[in-house]
ZAGUVO-140523 format. One line per field, with one value per residue (C-alpha): x, y, z; residue in three letters; residue number from 0. Coordinates in steps of 0.2 Angstrom, whole numbers, plus 5000, padded with zeros to 4 digits. Example, Ala and Ser with C-alpha at 12.3 -4.5 7.8 and 13.67 -1.06 7.14 Angstrom:
x = 5062, 5068
y = 4978, 4995
z = 5039, 5036
resn = ALA, SER
resi = 0, 1
END
This chain:
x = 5000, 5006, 5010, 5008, 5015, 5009, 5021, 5009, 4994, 4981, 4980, 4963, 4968, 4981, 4967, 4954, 4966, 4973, 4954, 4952, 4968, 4960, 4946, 4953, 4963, 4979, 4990, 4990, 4997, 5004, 5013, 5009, 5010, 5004, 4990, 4972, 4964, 4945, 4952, 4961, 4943, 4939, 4956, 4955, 4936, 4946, 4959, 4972, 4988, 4994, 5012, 5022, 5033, 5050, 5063, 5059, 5042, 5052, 5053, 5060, 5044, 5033, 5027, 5030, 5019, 5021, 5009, 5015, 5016, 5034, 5051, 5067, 5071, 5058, 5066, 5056, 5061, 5079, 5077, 5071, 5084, 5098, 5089, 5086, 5066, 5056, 5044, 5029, 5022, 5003, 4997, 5010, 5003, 4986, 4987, 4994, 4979, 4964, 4969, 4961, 4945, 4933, 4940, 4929, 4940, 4931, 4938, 4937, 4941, 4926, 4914, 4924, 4921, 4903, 4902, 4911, 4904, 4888, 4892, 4898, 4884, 4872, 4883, 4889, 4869, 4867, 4885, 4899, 4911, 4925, 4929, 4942, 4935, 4945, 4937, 4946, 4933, 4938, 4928, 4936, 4925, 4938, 4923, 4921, 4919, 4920, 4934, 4926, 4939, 4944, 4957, 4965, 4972, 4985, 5002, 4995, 4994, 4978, 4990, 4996, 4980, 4972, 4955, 4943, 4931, 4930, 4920, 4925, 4914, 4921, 4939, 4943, 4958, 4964, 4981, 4988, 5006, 5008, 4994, 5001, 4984, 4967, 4976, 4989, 4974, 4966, 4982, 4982, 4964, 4964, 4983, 4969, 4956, 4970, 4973, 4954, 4950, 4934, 4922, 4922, 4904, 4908, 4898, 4894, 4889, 4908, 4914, 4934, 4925, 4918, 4933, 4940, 4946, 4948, 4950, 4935, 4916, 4913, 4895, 4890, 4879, 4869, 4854, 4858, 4848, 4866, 4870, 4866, 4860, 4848, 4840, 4825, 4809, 4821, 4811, 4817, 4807, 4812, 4816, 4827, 4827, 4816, 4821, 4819, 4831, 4832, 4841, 4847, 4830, 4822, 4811, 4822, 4815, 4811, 4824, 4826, 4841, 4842, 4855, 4852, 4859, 4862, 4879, 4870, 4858, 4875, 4884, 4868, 4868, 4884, 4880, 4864, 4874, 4889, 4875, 4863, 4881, 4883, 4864, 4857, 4839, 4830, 4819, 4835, 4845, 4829, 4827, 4848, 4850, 4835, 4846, 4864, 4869, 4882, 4901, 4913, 4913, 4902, 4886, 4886, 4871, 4865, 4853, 4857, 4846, 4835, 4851, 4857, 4876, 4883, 4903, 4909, 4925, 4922, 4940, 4937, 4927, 4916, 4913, 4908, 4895, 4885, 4888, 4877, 4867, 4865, 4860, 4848, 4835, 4835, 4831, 4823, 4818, 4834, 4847, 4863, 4880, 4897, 4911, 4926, 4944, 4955, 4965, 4985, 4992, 4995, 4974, 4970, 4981, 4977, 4957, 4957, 4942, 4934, 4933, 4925, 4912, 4909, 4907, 4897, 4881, 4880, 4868, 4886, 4903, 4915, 4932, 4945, 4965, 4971, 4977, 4993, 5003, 5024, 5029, 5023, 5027, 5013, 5022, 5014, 4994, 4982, 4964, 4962, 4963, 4950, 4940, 4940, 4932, 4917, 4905, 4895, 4912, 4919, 4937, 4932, 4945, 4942, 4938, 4927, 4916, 4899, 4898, 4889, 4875, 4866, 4862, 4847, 4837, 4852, 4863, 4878, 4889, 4908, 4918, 4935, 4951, 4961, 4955, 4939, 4929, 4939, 4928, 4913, 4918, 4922, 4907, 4896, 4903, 4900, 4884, 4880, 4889
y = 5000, 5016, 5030, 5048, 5061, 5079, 5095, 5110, 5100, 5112, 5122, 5119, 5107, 5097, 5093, 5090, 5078, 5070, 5065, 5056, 5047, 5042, 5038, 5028, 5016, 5023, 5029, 5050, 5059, 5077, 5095, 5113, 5130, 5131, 5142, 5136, 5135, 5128, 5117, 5108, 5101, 5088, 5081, 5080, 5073, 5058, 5056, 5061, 5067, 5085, 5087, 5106, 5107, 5097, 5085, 5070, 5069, 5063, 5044, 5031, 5022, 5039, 5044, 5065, 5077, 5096, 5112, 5122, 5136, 5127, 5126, 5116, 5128, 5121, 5110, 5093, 5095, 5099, 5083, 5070, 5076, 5073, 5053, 5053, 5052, 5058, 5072, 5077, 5093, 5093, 5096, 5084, 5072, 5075, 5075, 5058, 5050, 5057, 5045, 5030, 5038, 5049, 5063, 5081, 5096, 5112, 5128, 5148, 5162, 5165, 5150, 5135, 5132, 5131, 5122, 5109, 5105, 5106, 5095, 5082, 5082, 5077, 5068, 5058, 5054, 5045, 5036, 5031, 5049, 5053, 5073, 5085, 5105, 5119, 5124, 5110, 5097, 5079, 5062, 5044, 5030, 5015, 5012, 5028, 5031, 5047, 5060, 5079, 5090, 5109, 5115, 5132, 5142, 5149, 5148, 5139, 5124, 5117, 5113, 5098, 5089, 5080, 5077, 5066, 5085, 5101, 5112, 5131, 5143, 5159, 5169, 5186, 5194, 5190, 5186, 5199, 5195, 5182, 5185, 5199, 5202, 5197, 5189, 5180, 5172, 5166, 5158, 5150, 5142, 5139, 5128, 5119, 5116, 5106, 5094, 5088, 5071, 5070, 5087, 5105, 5113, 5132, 5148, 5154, 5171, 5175, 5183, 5174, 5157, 5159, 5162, 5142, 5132, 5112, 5097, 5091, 5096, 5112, 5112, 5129, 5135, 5149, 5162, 5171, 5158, 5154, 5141, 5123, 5124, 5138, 5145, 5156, 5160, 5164, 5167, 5170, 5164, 5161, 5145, 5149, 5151, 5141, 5140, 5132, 5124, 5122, 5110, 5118, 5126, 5112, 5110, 5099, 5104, 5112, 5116, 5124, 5127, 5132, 5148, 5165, 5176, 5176, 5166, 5153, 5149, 5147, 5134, 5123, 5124, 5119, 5103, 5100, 5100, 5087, 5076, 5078, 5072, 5057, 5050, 5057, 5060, 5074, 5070, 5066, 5080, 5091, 5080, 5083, 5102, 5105, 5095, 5105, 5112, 5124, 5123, 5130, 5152, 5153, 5163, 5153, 5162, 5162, 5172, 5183, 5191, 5204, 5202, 5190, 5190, 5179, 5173, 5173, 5170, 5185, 5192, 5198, 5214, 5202, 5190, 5204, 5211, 5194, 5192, 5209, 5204, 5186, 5196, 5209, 5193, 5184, 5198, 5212, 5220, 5222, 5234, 5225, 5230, 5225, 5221, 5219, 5213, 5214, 5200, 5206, 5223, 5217, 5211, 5228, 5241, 5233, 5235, 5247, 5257, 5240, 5237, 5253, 5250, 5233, 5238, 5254, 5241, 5239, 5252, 5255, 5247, 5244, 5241, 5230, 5233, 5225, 5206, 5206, 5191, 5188, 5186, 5204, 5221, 5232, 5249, 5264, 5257, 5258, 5254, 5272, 5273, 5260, 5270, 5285, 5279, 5273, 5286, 5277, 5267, 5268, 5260, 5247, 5239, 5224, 5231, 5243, 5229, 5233, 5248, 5234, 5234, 5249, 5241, 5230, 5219, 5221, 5208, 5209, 5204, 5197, 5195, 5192, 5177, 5183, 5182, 5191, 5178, 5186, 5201, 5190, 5179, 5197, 5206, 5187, 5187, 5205, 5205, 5192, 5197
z = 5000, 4997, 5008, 5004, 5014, 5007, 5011, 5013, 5013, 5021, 5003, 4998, 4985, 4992, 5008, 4995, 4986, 5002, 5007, 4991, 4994, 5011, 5006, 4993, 5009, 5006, 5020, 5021, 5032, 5028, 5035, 5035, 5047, 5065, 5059, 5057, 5042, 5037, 5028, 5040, 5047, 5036, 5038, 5055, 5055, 5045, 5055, 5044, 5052, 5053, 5057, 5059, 5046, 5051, 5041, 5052, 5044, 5027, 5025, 5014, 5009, 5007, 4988, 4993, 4986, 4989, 4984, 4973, 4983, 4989, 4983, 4982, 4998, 5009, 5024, 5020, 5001, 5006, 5016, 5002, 4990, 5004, 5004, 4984, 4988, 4973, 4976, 4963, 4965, 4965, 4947, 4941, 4953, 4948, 4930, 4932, 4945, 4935, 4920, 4928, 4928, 4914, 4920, 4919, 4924, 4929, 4922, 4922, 4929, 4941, 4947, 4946, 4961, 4963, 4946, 4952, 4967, 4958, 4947, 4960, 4967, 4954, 4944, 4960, 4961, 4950, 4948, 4958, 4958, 4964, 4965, 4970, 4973, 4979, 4993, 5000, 5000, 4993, 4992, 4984, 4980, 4974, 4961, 4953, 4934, 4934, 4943, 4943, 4950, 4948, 4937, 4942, 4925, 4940, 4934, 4917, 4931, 4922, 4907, 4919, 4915, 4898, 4904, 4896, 4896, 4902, 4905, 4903, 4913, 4907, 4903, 4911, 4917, 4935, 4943, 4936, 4947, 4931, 4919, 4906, 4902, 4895, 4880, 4889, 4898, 4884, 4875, 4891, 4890, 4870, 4876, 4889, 4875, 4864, 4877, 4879, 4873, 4872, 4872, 4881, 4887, 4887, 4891, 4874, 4880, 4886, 4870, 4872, 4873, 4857, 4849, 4859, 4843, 4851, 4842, 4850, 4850, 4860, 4867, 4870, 4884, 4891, 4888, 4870, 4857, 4846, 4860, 4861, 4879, 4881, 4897, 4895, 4906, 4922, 4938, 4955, 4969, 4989, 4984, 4972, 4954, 4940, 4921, 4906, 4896, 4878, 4869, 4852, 4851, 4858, 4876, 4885, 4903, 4917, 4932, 4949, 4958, 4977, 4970, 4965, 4952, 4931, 4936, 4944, 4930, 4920, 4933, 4932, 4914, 4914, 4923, 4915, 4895, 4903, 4912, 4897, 4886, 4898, 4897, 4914, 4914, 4914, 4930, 4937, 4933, 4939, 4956, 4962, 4957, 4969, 4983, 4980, 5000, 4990, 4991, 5007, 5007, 4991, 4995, 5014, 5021, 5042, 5049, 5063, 5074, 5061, 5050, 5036, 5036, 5019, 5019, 5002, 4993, 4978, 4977, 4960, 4952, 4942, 4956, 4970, 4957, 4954, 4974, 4974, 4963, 4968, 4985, 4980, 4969, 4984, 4997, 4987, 5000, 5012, 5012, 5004, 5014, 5007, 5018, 5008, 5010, 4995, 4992, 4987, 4981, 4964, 4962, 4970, 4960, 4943, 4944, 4958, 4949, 4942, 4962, 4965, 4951, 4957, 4976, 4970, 4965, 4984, 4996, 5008, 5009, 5023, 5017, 5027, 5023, 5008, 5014, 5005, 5001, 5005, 4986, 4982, 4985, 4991, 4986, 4992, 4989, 5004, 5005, 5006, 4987, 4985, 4997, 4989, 4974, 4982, 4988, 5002, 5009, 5027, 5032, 5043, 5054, 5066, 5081, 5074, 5067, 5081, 5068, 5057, 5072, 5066, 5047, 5054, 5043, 5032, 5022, 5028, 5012, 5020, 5004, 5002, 4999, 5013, 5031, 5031, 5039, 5057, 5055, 5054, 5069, 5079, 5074, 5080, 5097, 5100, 5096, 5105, 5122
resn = UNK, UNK, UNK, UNK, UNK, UNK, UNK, UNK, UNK, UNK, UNK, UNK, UNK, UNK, UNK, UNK, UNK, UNK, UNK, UNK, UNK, UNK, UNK, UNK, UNK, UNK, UNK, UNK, UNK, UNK, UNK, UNK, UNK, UNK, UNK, UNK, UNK, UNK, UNK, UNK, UNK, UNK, UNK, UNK, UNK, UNK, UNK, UNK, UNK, UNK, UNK, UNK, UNK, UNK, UNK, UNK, UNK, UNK, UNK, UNK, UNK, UNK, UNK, UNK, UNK, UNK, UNK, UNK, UNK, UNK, UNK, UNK, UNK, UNK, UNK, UNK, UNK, UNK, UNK, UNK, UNK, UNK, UNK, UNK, UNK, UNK, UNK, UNK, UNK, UNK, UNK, UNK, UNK, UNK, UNK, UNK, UNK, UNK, UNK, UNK, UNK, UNK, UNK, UNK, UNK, UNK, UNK, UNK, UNK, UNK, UNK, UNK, UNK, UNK, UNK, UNK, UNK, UNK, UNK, UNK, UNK, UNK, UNK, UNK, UNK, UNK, UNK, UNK, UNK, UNK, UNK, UNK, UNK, UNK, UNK, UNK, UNK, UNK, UNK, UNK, UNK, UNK, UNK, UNK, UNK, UNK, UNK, UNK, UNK, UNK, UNK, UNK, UNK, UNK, UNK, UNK, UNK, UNK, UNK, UNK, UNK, UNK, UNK, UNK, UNK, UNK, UNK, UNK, UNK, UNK, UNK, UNK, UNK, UNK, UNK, UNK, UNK, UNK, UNK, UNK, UNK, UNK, UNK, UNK, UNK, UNK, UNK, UNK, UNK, UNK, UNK, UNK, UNK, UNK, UNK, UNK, UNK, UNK, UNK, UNK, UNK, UNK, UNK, UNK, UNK, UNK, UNK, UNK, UNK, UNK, UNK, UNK, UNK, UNK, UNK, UNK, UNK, UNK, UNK, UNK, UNK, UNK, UNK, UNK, UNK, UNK, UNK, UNK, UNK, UNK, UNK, UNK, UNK, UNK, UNK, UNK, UNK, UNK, UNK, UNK, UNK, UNK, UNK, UNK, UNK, UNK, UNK, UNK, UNK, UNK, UNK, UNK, UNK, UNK, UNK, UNK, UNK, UNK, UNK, UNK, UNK, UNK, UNK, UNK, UNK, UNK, UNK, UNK, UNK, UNK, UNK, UNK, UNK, UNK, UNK, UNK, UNK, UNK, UNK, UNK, UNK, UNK, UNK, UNK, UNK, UNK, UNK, UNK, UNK, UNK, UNK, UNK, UNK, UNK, UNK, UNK, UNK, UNK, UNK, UNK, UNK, UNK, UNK, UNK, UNK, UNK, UNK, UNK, UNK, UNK, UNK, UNK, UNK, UNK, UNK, UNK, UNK, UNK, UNK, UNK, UNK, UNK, UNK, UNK, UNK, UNK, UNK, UNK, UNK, UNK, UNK, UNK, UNK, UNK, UNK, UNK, UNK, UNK, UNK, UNK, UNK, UNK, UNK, UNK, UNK, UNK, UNK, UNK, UNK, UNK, UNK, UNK, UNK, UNK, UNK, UNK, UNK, UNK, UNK, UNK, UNK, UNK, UNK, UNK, UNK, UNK, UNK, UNK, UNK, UNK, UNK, UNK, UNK, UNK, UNK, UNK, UNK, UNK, UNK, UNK, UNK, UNK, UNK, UNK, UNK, UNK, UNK, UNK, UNK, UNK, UNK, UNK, UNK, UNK, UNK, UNK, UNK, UNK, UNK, UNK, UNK, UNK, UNK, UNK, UNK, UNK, UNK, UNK, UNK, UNK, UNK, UNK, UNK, UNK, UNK, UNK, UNK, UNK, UNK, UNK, UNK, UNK, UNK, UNK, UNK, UNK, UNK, UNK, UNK, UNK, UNK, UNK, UNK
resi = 0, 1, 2, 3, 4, 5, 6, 7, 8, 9, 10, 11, 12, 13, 14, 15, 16, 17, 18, 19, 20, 21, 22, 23, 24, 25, 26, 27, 28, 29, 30, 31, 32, 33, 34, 35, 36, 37, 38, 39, 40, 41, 42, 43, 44, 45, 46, 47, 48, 49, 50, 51, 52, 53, 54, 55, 56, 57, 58, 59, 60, 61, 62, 63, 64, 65, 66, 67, 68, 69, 70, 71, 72, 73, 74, 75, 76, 77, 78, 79, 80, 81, 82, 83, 84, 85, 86, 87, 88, 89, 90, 91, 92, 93, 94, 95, 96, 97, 98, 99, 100, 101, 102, 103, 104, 105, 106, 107, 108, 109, 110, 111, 112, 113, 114, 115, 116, 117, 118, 119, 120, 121, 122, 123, 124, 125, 126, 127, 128, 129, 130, 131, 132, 133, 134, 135, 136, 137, 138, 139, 140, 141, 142, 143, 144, 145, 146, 147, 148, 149, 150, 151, 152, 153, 154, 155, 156, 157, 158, 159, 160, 161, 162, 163, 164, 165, 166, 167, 168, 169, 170, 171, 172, 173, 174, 175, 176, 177, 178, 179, 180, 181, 182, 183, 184, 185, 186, 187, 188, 189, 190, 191, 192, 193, 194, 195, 196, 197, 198, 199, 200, 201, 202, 203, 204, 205, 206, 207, 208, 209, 210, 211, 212, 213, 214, 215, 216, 217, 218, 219, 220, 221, 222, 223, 224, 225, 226, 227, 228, 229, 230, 231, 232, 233, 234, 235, 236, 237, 238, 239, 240, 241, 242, 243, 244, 245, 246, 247, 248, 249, 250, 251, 252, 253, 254, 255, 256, 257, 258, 259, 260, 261, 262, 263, 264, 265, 266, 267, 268, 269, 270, 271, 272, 273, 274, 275, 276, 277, 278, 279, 280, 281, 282, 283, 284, 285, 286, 287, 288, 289, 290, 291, 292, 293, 294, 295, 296, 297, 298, 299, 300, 301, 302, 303, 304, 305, 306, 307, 308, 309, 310, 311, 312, 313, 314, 315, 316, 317, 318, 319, 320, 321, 322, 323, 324, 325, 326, 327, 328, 329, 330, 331, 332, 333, 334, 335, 336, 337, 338, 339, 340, 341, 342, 343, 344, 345, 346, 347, 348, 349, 350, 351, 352, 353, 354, 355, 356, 357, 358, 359, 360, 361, 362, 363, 364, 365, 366, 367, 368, 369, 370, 371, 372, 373, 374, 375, 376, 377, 378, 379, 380, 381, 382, 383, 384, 385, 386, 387, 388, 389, 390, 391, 392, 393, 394, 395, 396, 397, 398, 399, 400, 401, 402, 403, 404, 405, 406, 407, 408, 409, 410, 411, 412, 413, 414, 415, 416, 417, 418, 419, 420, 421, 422, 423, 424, 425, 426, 427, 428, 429, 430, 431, 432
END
């Protein structure tokens, strides 16, 4: 039996990769930073061990795999080349194990997430599935025909994998530290679309998509009529939203998912053309989207007191304003607050006024200071020059956070990739003192 040490294995998708192993019965254990992350509980629900980061944890017998976010530098990689152990970063490793299965990968630049999980779900309904998403959730089934798992265009890491599909929720410009720009970003994804085997289902309403050439079919969905998969008739409802789907032009049926917003028609449509593709029923597609409980930090709604607070991961422009709108067809009738934390200097700078626009669709906004990251130089820019552009914003810092009190029967928006959910947790325990 193997055994799988994995060095930096609380990144959401070395944990959600190192559950699939387990659950698989091989030995996992893995290392990381004295820091807790939320992706660190499933692990310890199975009983995986979590070391601190040390060169005693490298052994002779152990098949090494690190997160990419680690170099030749690190102490445990320093350690297996001293003993001639082999060690696979994790899109290497990856693109390898997915070749046992009919392997889906999930792609874009916003909603990937989501999608997948979505697409777990219901394809996992219906037959044995084993999936990887990056929110740091993993499941194995030693049966599984099919392997659903998250590709990240980061790095042109998703170039490490030749899955049997894809789907391709959409292109824009983000990580602009090693994106160029919009162009760069698509050479990226048109590079992906020539290594599918089989077929790519892609949003036919993003205008880059369009222009994907593959050696494989490309099944087109969304809501202008060119596409294959069509949704029309959308209607919002507080239990969600209702749709119909047509096939190239075709009824095929009708469907309601427990999400709101334009971008979560699209994420179901998606899931509805690759299940459709692989013979799952209509009634049962249209039973299981009715039954998805959502994916870690997307649109996590509680209710609090008179107020609804929402924890979600939008770090981008585009994602914060279909956050807003996702917000505002669910509850109409409340005042919508945005809480934002940008994630890294370099994200913030390059669509500093995009932000402003985005955060602008909101009734007020507080804004956290810009969580940076080590590998970047944050220069001179504060959250101040995000704040200036938005009208109805407030600098909001942590222990200022019972300011939030006075927005009852509010929804209170906490978005952010860094560590936004603190002001949440703060603002919860002072309330309820």
């Amino acid at each position: 039996m193997s055994n799988y040490h994995f060095v930096g294995i609380k990144g959401s998708g070395m944990s959600a990769l190192a559950q699939v192993l387990h659950d698989m019965n091989f030995n996992v254990q893995g290392s990381d930073v004295d820091k807790t992350f939320f992706t660190q509980k499933p692990l310890e629900k199975k009983g995986i061990p979590l070391l601190p980061f040390d060169k005693a944890n490298i052994k002779e017998n152990q098949q090494i795999i690190v997160s990419a976010a680690y170099n030749e530098e690190h102490v445990e990689l320093q350690e297996a080349a001293k003993r001639g152990i082999a060690v696979e970063e994790y899109p290497t490793f990856l693109g390898r194990f997915i070749h046992q299965f009919t392997s889906v990968a999930v792609t874009g630049s916003h909603g990937k997430t989501s999608t997948t999980g979505l697409l777990s779900h219901v394809l996992g309904s219906v037959y044995p599935v084993s999936y990887l998403i990056g929110d740091g959730t993993g499941k194995g089934e030693e049966d599984s025909k099919y392997f659903v798992f998250e590709a990240c265009e980061y790095r042109r890491h998703f170039l490490n994998y030749q899955p049997d599909y894809c789907v391709m929720t959409n292109i824009d410009f983000d990580h602009p530290d090693y994106f160029s720009g919009i162009d760069d970003v698509f050479d990226a994804f048109q590079e992906m679309a020539k290594q599918v085997k089989k077929a790519i289902i892609a949003c036919g309403d993003d205008e880059h998509l369009q222009r994907i050439h593959a050696n494989v079919p490309v099944v087109y969905y969304g809501f202008k009529d060119h596409n294959d998969f069509q949704a029309h008739n959308v209607v919002s409802s507080e239990n969600g939203t209702t749709f119909d789907v047509y096939v190239r032009n075709s009824l095929y049926g009708t469907f309601t998912i427990p999400g709101f917003g334009n971008h979560s028609v699209l994420n179901a449509l998606s899931v509805i053309a690759i299940c459709h593709y692989e013979g799952v029923s209509a009634e049962a597609l249209a039973a299981h989207l009715q039954t998805f409980d959502g994916v870690k930090r997307r649109f996590s709604e509680q209710h609090f007191g008179e107020q609804i607070l929402i924890d979600d991961y939008a770090h981008h422009p585009t994602e914060i304003a279909v956050t807003i709108e996702a917000a505002r067809k669910k509850h109409p009738e409340r005042e919508v607050v945005a809480i934002f934390q940008p994630h890294t200097f370099t994200r913030t700078k390059t669509f500093l006024d995009e932000f402003a626009s985005a955060l602008s669709k909101a009734d007020a906004v507080y804004l956290c200071d810009i969580f940076g990251s080590a590998r970047e130089d944050k220069g001179s820019l504060t959250i101040e020059h995000l704040q200036q552009l938005v009208p109805q914003s407030e600098v909001l810092h942590e222990d200022e956070v019972s300011v939030l009190a006075k927005h009852s029967s509010s929804v209170l928006l906490f978005m952010g990739a860094g560590d936004i959910q603190k002001f949440q947790k703060r603002y919860e325990h002072l309330v309820q003192q």
